[in-house]
N, C-alpha and C positions, 0 to 999 in steps of 0.2 A: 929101764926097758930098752932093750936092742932097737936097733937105728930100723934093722929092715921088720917088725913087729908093728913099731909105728906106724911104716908104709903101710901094713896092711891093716892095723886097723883103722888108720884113717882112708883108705879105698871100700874098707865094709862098710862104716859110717856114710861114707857117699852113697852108698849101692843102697843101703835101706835108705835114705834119705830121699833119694829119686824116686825110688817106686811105693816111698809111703805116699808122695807129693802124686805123683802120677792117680794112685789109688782114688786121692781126695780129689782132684778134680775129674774125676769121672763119676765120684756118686755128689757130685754139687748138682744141684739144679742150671738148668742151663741157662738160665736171663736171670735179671738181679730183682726184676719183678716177682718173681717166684720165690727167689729167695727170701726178700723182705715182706712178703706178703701176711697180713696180720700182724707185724712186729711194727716197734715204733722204737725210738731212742727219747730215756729222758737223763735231761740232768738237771741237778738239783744244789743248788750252791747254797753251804751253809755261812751264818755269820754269826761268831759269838758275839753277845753283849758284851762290853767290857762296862759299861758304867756300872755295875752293880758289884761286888763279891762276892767271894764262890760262897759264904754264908747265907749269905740275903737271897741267894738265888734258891739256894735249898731248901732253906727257911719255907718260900715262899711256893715252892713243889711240895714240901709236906703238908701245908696247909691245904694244901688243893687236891691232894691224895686222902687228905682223912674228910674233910668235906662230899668229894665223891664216894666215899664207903661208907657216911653214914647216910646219903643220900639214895643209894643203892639197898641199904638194911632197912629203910624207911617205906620202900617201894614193894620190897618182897612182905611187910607185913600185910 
């Protein structure tokens, strides 16, 4: 790509860049109260088990997957 190409796509790049930025802070609400209002942050940190193996572990979700379905076929009778 030619040296003077460049320049100008990197000056359009700037030009949408500004006035996409421009744009969004003008449809933001204007306090942060507004913004965050009814919103909450969560996080949630997981932590594998290592003492078990990934057998034992599956083993023990099948078990509790077929227990709950015939628990549920027992219910609709």
């Amino acid at each position: 790509m030619p040296r003077h190409c460049r320049k100008l796509a990197t000056a359009l790049f700037f030009v949408v860049f500004v006035i996409v930025t421009a744009v969004a802070q003008i449809t933001q609400p204007s306090t942060a109260q507004e913004a965050t209002k009814g919103a909450f942050l969560l996080t949630i940190f997981l932590k594998h088990d290592q003492s078990k193996p990934h057998e034992q572990i599956n083993a023990q979700l099948r078990i509790r997957a077929s227990s709950r379905s015939s628990r549920q076929t027992e219910s609709k009778s």
